[in-house]
N, C-alpha and C positions, 0 to 999 in steps of 0.2 A: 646752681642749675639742677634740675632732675638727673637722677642717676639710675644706674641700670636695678630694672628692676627688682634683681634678686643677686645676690650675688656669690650663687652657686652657677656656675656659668657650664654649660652644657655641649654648645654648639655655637659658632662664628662662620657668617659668610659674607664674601663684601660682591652686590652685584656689578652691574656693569658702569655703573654710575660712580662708584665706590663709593655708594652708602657701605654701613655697616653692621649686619645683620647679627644680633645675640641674642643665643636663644639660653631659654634658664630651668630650671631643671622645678623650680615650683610657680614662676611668676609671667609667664608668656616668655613673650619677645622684644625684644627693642631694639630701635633702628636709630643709630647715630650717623643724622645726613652728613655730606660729604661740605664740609666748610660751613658748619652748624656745630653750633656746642650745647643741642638741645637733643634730649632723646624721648623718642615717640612710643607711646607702649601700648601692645596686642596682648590682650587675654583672653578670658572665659567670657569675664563681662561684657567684650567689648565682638563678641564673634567667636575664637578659638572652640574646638572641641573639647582641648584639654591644656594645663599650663604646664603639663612635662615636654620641655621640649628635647627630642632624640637628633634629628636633626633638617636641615636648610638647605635650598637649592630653588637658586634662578632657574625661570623656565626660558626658553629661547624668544619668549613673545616680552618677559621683560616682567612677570608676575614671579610672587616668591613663594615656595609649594614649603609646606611646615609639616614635619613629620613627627606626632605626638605620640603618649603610652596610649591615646584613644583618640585615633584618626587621623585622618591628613588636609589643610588648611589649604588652599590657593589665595594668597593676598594680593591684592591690584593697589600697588604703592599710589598710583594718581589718585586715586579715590578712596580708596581703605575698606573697599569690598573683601569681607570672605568669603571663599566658598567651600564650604563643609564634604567632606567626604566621610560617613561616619554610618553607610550601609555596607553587610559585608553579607555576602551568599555571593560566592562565585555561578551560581548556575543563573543567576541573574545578570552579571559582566561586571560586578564590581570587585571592593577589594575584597581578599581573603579571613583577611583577620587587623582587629583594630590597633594593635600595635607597632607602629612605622621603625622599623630599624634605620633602612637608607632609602636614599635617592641617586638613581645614575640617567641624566642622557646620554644617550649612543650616539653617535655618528649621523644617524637618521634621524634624531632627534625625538626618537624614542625616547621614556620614559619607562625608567624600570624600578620597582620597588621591592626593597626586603621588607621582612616581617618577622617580630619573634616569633610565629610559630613554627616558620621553618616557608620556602617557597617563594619565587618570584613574583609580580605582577608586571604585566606591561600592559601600555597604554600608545598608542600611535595618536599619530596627529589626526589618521586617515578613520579615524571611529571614534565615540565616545563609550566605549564600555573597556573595562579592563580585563583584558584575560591572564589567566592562575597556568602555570608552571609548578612543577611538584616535582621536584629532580631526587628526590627520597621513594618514592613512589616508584619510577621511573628502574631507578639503582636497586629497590630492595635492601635500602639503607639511610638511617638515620644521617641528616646534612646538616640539622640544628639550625640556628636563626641566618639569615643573609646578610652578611656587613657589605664591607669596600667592594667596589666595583672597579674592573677598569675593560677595555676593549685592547684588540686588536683586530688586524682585518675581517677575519673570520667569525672571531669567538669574545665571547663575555666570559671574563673571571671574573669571580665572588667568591671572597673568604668569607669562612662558614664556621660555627663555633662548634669542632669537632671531628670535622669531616675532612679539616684541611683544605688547600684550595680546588673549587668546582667550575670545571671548565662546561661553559653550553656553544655549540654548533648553534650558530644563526639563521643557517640554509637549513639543515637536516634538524635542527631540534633535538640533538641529542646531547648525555653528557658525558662526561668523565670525571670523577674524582680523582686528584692527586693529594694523600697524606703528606705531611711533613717527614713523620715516618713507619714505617710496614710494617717493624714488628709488634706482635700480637699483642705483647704484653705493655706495650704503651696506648695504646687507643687511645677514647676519647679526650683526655686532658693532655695530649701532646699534639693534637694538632687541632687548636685554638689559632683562628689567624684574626689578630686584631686589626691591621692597615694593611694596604697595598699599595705600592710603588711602580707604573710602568716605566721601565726605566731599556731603549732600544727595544735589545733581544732576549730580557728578562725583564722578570716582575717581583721585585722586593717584596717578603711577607715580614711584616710584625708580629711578633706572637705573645703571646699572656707571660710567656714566661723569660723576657729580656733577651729573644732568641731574635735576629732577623737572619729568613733565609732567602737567597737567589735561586729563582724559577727559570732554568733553561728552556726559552720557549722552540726551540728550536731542538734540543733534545728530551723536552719534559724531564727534565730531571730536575731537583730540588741540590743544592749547596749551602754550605751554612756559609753567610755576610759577615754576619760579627755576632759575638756574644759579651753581653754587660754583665755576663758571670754572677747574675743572681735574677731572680724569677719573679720581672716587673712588667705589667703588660706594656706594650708599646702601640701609641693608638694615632703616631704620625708619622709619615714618611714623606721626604722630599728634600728637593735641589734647591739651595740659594741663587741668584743672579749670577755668582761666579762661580757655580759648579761643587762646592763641596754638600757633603751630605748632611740635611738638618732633622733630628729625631726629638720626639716629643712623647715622652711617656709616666712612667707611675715612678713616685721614690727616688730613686739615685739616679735613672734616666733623665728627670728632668728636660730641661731640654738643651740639647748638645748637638756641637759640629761634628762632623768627621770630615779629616780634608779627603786628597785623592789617594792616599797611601793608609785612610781611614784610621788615622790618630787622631786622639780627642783634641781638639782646639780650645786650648785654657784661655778663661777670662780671665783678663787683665785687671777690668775694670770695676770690679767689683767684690766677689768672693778672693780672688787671688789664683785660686788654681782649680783644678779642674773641669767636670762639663760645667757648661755653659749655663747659670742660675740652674743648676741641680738642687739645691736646697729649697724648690719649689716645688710643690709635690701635686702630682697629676696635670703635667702638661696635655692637652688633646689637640688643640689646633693652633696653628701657626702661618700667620699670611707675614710675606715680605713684601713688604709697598714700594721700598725702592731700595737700592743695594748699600747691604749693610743696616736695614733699618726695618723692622720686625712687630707686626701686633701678634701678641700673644697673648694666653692668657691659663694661668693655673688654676684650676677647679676650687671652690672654695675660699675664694680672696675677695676683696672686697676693691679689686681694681684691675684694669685690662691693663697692659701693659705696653710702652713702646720702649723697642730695646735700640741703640744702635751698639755694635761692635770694635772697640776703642781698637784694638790690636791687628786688628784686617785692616781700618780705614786713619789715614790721618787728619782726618777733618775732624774740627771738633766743634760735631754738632750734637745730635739728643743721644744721651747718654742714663741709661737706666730710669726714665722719665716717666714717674706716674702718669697717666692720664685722668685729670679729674672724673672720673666716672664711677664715684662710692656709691653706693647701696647704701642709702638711709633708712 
């Protein structure tokens, strides 16, 4: 069967259909439908602006927005329409700048975009032009490119590479920076925040350097989570179906459990000890399809993975299960 197009894997989203969205870092996109063992492939040739893909997000209407090193794509799965967004002059309502870091809807179903230059865009439902946010500007200080997003009532966090995480006011428009940490002599390389976690009444940051810390949203204060005791970025944060913590990052991070007392949860079933296939190097993203049982995928492999978990679950069902999807 056709395999994923490239298999430097960059970016996975699974829409509401649970198709399965992979984006590749020199060869587009591909879309592995849901009870199909065929994969569908979006590039340059075929529409895209560009085949670095940064990353993927479903829009609310059911199209898939591609965020590239040069523009941003709207795909219309029923049809296979693109639509190019690949003009940039803010005084005209578009984007900023052509290189898409992230994608966040809000709550309102707003549309917010990073960019490596540094700076927001958002787009509502209720216009079609995008308006530029420049929270550097704003601060009188360098915020660096826009990653993770997450919300709560009020406000949009966005980890920022340097700046530490960047709170924006939704009403007022205004922002706040909160470092990782204040003193002087650490700046810009210690407050890299690679993912974010909203997690209650805090927001889990990952950072470049094997560091995850707890954001008291309620006191803004910053606490360190855990430390991997060596300086790995960490580029995924999140909860399994049963609550313990799943991390996915560079090197030894791997990708690993923490239960609720945040000890590593040793595979059983494979390596023998340790995190969780650690010996795979550059975990980025990680969907749990159903409890105990994991698409992942390490950068660099020549296959996505389905994992299930032998030591959490007594079923014995998929256990460490390539999924035929090589790169030819």
């Amino acid at each position: 069967m056709p395999g994923i197009p490239d298999n430097n894997i960059r970016a996975l989203s699974m829409d509401h259909q649970e198709n399965l969205w992979i984006g590749t870092y020199h060869s587009g996109v591909g879309v592995l439908k849901k009870g199909d063992n065929r994969i569908i492939s979006y590039d340059r040739e075929n529409g895209l602006t560009n085949d670095y893909i940064r990353c993927i997000r479903e829009t609310p209407e059911g199209t898939i927005l591609i965020g590239t090193f040069n523009g941003m794509n709207e795909l219309d799965p029923r049809t296979g329409e693109i639509t190019r967004y690949q003009t940039y002059d803010i005084s005209q309502g578009t984007l900023n700048h052509y290189s898409i870091y992230s994608l966040f809807f809000d709550r309102s179903r707003t549309l917010w975009v990073g960019t490596y230059a540094g700076g927001i865009n958002y787009h509502s439902n209720y216009g079609d032009k995008f308006r530029f946010y420049d929270p550097g500007s704003s601060l009188k200080q360098i915020t660096g490119i826009m990653g993770a997003m997450v919300q709560t009532d009020r406000y949009l966090y966005i980890a920022t590479k340097g700046g530490g995480l960047l709170e924006m006011d939704l009403g007022t428009e205004e922002y706040r920076l909160y470092p990782l940490t204040r003193r002087q002599e650490d700046g810009y390389a210690h407050n890299i925040i690679k993912s974010l976690y909203r997690d209650g009444d805090r927001i889990l940051c990952g950072t470049n350097a094997g560091t995850i810390y707890s954001f008291d949203l309620r006191t803004r204060n910053f606490s360190l989570f855990y430390d991997f005791k060596k300086k790995h970025a960490i580029y995924y944060l999140g909860k399994t179906f049963r609550g313990e913590w799943i991390i996915g990052g560079v090197n030894e991070v791997g990708m690993t459990l923490l239960d609720h007392e945040k000890r590593v949860i040793e595979d059983k079933t494979s390596s023998g000890a340790g995190q969780l296939f650690s010996y795979f190097y550059d975990v980025r993203v990680i969907y749990e399809i159903e409890e105990n049982i994991f698409w992942w995928v390490p950068v660099m492999t020549d296959f996505l993975f389905v994992t299930g978990i032998a030591d959490l679950s007594n079923q014995p069902s998929i256990r460490d299960w390539l999924i035929l999807l090589s790169h030819r």
